[in-house]
C-alpha positions as CSV (number, residue, x, y, z in Angstrom):
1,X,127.1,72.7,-179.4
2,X,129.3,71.0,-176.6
3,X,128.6,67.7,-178.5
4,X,129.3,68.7,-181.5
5,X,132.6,70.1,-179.7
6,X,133.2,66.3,-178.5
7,X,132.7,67.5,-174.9
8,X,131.5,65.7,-171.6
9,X,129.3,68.4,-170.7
10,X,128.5,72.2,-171.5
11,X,128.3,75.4,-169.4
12,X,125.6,78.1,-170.2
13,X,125.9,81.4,-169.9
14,X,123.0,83.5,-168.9
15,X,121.3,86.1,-170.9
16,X,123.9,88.8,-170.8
17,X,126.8,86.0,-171.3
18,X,127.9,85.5,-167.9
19,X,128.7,82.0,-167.1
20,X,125.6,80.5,-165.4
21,X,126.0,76.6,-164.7
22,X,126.2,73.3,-166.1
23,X,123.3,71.4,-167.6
24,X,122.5,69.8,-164.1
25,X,125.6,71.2,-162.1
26,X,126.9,74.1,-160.5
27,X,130.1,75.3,-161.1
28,X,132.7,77.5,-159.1
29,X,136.7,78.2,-159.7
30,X,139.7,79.5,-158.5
31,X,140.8,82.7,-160.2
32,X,144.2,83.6,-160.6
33,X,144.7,85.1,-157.5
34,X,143.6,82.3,-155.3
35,X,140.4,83.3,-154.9
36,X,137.4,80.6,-154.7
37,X,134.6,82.6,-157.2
38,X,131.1,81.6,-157.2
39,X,128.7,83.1,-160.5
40,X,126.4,85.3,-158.7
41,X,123.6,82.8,-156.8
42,X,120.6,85.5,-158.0
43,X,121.6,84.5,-161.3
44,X,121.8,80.3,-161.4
45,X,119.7,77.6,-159.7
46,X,121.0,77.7,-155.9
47,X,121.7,74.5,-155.9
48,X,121.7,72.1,-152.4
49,X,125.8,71.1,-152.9
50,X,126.6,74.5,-154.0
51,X,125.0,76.4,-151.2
52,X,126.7,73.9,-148.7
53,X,130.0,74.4,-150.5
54,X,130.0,77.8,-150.3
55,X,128.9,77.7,-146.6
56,X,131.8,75.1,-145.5
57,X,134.3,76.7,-148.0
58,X,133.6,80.3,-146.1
59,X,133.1,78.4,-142.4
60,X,136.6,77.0,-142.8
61,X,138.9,79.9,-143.2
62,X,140.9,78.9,-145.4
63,X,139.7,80.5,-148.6
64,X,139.2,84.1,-149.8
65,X,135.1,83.0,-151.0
66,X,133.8,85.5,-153.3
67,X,130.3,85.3,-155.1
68,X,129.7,87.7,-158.7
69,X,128.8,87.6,-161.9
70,X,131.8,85.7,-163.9
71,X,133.0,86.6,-167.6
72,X,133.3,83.8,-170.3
73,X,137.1,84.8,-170.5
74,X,137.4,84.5,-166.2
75,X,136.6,81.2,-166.3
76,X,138.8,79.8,-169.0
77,X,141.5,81.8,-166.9
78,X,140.6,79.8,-164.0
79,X,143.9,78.0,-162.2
80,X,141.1,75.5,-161.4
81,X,137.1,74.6,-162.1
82,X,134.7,72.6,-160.6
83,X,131.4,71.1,-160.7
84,X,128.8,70.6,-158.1
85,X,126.2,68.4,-157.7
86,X,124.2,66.2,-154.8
87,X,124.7,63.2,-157.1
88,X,128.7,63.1,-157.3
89,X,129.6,66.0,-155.0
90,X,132.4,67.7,-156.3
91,X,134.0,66.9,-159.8
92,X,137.3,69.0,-161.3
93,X,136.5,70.5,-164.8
94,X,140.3,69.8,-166.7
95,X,138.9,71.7,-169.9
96,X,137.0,73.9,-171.1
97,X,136.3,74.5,-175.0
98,X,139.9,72.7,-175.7
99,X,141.9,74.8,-172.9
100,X,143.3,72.9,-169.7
101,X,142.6,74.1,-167.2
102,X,145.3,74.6,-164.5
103,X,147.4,71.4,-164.7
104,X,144.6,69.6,-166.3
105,X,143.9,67.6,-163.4
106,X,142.1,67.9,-159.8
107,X,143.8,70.7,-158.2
108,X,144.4,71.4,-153.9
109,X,141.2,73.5,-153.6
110,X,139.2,71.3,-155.3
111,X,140.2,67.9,-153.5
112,X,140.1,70.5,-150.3
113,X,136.5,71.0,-151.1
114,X,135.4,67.7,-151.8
115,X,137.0,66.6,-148.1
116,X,135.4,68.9,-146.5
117,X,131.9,68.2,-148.2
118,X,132.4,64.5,-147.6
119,X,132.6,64.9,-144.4
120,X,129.8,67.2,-143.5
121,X,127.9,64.5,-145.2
122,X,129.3,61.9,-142.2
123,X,128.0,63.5,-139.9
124,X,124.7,64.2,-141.1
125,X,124.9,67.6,-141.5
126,X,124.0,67.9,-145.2
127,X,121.6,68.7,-147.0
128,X,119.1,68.8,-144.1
129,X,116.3,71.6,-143.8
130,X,113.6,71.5,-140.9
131,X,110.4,72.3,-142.3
């Protein structure tokens, strides 16, 4: 369907049609009061980036981090969108099903996010589990 739609990528929705992840990213937005909304992690893969996202993004301070199950409708209301993944960190999502979202380009949270990220990744915090 998303290529038939013409579109980089698609975002499933789970079982009862909440929005889930992309096909090998997470995802997370800001809703439209500011908020920085995760879909719920018992219902997508936790995925390394995400989990370290939400962990610096809460850590910091300086965002209002809120993890649930998210509506289709939510998400295309977003003021900005986002996808995670170890492979390119953080990437914006501009639109969704032909509707920009936000300004259509990389928003303050999401640039916010991918500093913080790259540099817990300098210093080696990352993505490291003891056994």
């Amino acid at each position: 369907e998303a290529v038939r739609q013409g579109a980089d990528g698609a975002i499933s929705l789970d079982h009862e049609g909440f929005v889930g992840e992309s096909s090998t990213e997470n995802i997370a937005f800001v809703n439209g009061t500011g908020e920085l909304v995760f879909p719920s992690f018992d219902r997508v893969l936790k995925g390394i980036t995400l989990s370290r996202v939400a962990e610096l993004a809460r850590a910091s301070g300086e965002f209002s981090v809120h993890e649930k199950r998210v509506s289709r409708e939510e998400l295309l209301e977003a003021s900005e969108a986002f996808l995670f993944s170890t492979s390119f960190d953080a990437l914006p999502v501009v639109e969704i099903e032909g509707r920009k979202i936000g300004t259509g380009r990389q928003g303050p949270v999401a640039q916010r996010l991918r500093t913080l990220l790259q540099k817990d990744m300098e210093a080696g915090s990352a993505f490291v589990t003891p056994l």
